[in-house]
N, C-alpha and C positions, 0 to 999 in steps of 0.2 A: 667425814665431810658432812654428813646428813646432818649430826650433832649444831656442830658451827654454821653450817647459814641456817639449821633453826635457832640459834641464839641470836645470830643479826638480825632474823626477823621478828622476834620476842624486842629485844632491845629498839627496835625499831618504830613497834605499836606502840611500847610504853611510852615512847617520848612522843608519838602521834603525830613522826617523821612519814614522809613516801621516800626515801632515799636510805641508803643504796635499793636500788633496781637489784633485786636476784632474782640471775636468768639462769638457767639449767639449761645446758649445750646435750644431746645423745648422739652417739650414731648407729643406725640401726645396722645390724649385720644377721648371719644366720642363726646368732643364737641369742637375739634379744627381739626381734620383730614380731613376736604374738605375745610379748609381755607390754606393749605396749597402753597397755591399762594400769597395769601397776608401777609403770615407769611413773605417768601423770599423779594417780594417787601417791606414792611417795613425795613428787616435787609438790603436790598439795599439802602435805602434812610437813613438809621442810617450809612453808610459805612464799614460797615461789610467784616471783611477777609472771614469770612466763618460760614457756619450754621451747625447745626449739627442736627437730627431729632432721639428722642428716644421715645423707648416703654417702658411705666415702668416696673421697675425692681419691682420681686416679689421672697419675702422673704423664701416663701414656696408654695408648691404644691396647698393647701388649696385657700392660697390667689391667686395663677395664675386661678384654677380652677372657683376661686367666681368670679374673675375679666373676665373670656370668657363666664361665665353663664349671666353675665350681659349685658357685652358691644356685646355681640353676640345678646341679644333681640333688643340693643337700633339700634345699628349700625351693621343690616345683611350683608350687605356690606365691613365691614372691612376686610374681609379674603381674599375676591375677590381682592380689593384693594392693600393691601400690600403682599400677596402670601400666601396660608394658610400653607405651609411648613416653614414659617418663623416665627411662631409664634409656638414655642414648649419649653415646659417645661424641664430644663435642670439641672441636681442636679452640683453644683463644690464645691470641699473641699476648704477652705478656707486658 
């Protein structure tokens, strides 16, 4: 993957195109969230318009609750990290 969108974006400067747009989608979990400096530096050296950094999404209360009971023993630190009021459980009708 890394290979190919750096070829889009080689093929892209030489024709001195801005299109295609390459976005790098991540989502952070307990065993990628203190890499996140090397995540940017690789989407840098792939040529990347822009990164985008998500928390996964959870289906139900159940699964958010299972998923803070866990990743809160592995990784105590994550709330500090990313603000503990940013991590809340939010019901939206569909």
């Amino acid at each position: 993957m890394v290979q190919g969108v750096g070829e889009v974006a080689k093929l892209r400067a030489e024709r001195g195109l801005t299109n295609p747009k390459l976005n790098i989608n991540t989502t952070l979990f307990e065993t990628n969230y203190r890499n996140l400096n090397e995540i940017v530096e690789i989407a840098d050296e792939m040529g990347a318009d822009n990164i985008n950094f998500h928390h996964p999404l959870f289906i139900n209360k159940k699964m958010y609750d299972d998923h803070n009971q866990i990743f809160n023993q592995i990784t105590p630190d994550w709330l500090d990290l990313c603000g503990r009021n940013s991590l809340r459980w939010t019901r939206r009708s569909l």
